[in-house]
C-alpha positions, 0 to 999 in steps of 0.5 A, spaced: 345 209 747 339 212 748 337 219 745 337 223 752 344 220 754 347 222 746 345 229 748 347 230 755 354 226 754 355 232 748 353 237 751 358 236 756 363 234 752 361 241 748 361 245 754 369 243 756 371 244 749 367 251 750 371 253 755 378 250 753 376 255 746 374 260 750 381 261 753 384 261 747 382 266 743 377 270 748 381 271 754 387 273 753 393 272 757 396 278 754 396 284 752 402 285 749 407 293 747 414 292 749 414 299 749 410 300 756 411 305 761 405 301 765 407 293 766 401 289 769 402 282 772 395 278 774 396 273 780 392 268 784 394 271 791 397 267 796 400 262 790 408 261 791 408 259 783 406 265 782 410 269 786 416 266 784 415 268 776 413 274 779 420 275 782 423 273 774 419 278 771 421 284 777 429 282 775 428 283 769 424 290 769 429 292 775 435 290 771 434 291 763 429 295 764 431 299 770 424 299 773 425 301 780 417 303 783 413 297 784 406 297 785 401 292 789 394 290 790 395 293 798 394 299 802 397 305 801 400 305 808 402 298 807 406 300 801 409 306 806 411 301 811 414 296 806 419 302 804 421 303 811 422 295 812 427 296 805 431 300 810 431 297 817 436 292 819 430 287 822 423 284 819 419 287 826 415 292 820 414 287 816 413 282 821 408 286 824 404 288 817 403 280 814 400 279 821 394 284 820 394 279 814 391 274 817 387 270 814 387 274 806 388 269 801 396 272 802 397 269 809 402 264 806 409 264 809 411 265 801 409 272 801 414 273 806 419 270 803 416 274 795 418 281 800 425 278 803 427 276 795 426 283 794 430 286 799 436 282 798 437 282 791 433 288 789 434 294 794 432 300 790 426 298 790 420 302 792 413 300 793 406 304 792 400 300 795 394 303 791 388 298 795 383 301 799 384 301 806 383 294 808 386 293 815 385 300 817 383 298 824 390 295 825 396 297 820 391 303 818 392 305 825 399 305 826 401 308 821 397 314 823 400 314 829 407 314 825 405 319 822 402 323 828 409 322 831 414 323 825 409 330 824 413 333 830 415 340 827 415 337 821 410 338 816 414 335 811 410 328 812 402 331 811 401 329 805 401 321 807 397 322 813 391 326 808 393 320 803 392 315 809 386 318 811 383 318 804 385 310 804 381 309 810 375 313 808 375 309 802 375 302 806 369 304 811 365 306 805 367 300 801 365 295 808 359 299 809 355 296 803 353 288 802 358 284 798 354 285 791 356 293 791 363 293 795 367 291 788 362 297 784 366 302 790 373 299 791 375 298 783 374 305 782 378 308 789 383 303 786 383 306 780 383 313 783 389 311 787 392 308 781 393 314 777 394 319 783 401 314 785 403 314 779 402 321 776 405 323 782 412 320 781 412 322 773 409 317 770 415 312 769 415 305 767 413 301 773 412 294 774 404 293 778 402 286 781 394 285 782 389 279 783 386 277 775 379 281 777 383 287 777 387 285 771 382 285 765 381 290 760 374 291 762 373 298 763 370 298 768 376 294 771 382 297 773 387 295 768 382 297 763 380 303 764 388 305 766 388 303 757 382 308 757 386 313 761 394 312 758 392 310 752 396 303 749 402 305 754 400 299 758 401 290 758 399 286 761 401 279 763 395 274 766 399 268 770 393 264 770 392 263 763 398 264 761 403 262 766 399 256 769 404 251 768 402 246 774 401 239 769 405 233 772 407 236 778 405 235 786 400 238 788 400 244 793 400 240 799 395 242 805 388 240 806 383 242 800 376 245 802 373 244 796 376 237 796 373 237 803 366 239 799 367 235 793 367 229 797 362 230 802 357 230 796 360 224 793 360 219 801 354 222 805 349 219 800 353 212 799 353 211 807 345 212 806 346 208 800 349 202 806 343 202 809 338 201 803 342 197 798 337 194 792 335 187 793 340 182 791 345 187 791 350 182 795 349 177 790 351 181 784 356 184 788 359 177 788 360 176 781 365 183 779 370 182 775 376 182 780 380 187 775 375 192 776 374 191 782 381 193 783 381 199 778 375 202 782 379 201 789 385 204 786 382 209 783 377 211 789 383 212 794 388 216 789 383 220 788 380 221 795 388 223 797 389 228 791 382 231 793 383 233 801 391 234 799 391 239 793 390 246 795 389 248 788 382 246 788 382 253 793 385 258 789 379 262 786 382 266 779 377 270 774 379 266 767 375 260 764 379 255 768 373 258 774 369 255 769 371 247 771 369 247 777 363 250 776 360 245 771 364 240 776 358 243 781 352 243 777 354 235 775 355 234 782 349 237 784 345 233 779 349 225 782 346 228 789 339 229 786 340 222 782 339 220 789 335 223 791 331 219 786 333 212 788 332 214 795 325 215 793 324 210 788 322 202 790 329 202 791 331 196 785 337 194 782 335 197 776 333 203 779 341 204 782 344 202 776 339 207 771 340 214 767 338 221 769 337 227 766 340 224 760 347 221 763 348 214 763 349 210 769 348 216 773 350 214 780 358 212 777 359 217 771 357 223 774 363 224 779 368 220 775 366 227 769 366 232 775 372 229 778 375 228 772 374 236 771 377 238 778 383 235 775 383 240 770 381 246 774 387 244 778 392 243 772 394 236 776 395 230 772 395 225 777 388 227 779 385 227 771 388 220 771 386 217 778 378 220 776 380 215 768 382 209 773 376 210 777 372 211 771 374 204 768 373 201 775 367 204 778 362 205 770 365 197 767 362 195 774 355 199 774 355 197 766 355 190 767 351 190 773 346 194 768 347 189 763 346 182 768 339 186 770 337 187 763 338 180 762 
């Protein structure tokens, strides 16, 4: 093997044992004192995994610990809304609210469901949403007009329409910068909104579900700067990095766009490739060994069915699993420029069947490495053993056709 390829290969190799170390020992999935008033658990939203471990560690504040306030990654009128549907006799609140929704990462029939199991099984439970206004148009604008109507001779109610206003304010201000400044505006509102519902109600043990970027202990996150404020009287549970637990079971059925994307990059420069094939391609092609051959085909359609159909490939969370899929694009954008080489080459078997920048057999190792490291962003064994049937099948047969050309 060549220097180039011995370089590369360990590169790669270093960078995913970099990351598995990484989420050892630097990213903590936990941050652990028993004694905590504030318990916080980090989520993928819209995971119905995580919802349902969420519910075991609400039964267990709820029933040992005697917890009862419950703090979300929501609106604080969403919150409000979601404390009056605890008391109604239909969903027609709750209904209403996950239809403003549509179109978050929460939009799953499996929140529904998160919010019924409360209600069911844990009925003095209280909800304090301390986003910013997100949905101000809609459900912020609804509970003003509730507000305004309950506000009729009683004033007792004027302190949630300040604290709506202010919510709202806080999300105009939030959506009125670009992307890369909307996240330095809001983790402060929701920090501020954080302490204000909780100093309110006495600072009693609460448990509190949010998105893993709000999770970290950064102090410029919120559940770092609730420990600056609050001192050690906080936890918190990270479920992406500790709680993953998807290894052997069926992907989350539904299509994929990241396995959309993925395959995209690996077909459209092999449908060019049809109509410039090498000179004596077809002749070669002839003399593949047959349970190679077979191991390729296998390989080529498990992994293409996994791709579109694990919608895991879709969920974003801030751990070093985020880390998989990123180095699983620079490989595929290497294979795409690899192409882009041949298509510019004299376009000659050995030209097909050449390295680049440092990857031996370029055209057939690269998505197998990537599909192999999308398997294991996606915690889905079956994808991780498609990408190894693929990669005996497709690189034994690149590997033979190079050594016929080198002869």
């Amino acid at each position: 093997m060549k220097n180039s390829n011995i370089i590369s290969i360990t590169v790669l190799a270093v960078l995913f044992a970099g990351l598995a170390v990484w989420s050892v020992l630097f990213f903590p999935s936990h941050y652990r004192n028993k004694n905590a008033d504030i318990i916080l658990i980090g989520e993928e939203h819209g995971v119905k995994r995580y919802y349902n471990m969420e519910i075991e560690y609400w039964k267990d504040c709820y029933e040992k610990k005697g917890i009862r306030h419950l703090f979300l990654e929501l609106p604080y009128y969403d919150g409000e809304f979601l404390n009056i549907w605890m008391q109604s006799d239909n969903d027609e609140l709750l209904d209403k609210m996950l239809e403003e929704i549509q179109g978050t990462a929460s939009d799953t029939p499996d929140y529904k469901e998160f919010f019924h199991t409360i209600k069911r099984y844990y009925p003095e439970t209280i909800f304090h949403g301390t986003d910013i206004g997100h949905q101000y148009k809609t459900t912020g604008a609804r509970y003003l007009e509730y507000i305004s109507d309950m506000n009729s001779g009683d004033l007792t109610h004027s302190e949630n329409q300040r604290i709506a206003l202010e919510n709202i304010e806080q999300a105009k201000t939030a959506y009125s910068v670009n992307s890369s400044e909307f996240y330095a505006l809001r983790e402060p509102y929701m920090i501020s909104n954080f302490i204000r519902e909780y100093d309110n109600i006495g600072q009693p043990k609460i448990m509190g579900i949010y998105g893993t970027y709000h999770t970290d202990l950064s102090v410029d996150r919120m559940a770092g700067a609730l420990k600056e404020h609050y001192g050690n009287n906080i936890s918190f549970t990270l479920l992406p990095t500790k709680c993953y637990r998807g290894w052997g079971q069926l992907p989350e059925w539904g299509i994929s766009v990241v396995g959309i994307a993925f395959l995209l990059m690996l077909f459209i420069p092999n449908i060019l490739w049809s109509k410039r094939q090498p000179a004596g391609y077809e002749d070669s092609a002839k003399h593949e060994n047959k349970v190679l051959l077979t191991l390729e085909r296998a390989g080529e359609a498990l992994v293409s069915a996994l791709l579109l159909t694990d919608r895991r490939l879709d969920r974003y969370s801030f751990s070093p699993r985020l880390g998989y899929i990123i180095l699983a694009l620079v490989l595929m954008i290497i294979y795409e420029l690899y192409w882009i080489k041949y298509f510019r080459s004299s376009r000659t078997l050995a030209d097909m069947y050449s390295d680049y920048c440092g990857f031996p057999l370029a055209g057939a190792s690269l998505p197998v490495f990537a599909t192999f490291l999308l398997g294991v962003y996606a915690c889905n064994a079956f994808l991780i053993a498609a990408a190894i049937i693929l990669g005996i099948g497709h690189i034994g047969i690149h590997l033979m056709h190079k050594k016929e050309t080198e002869k």
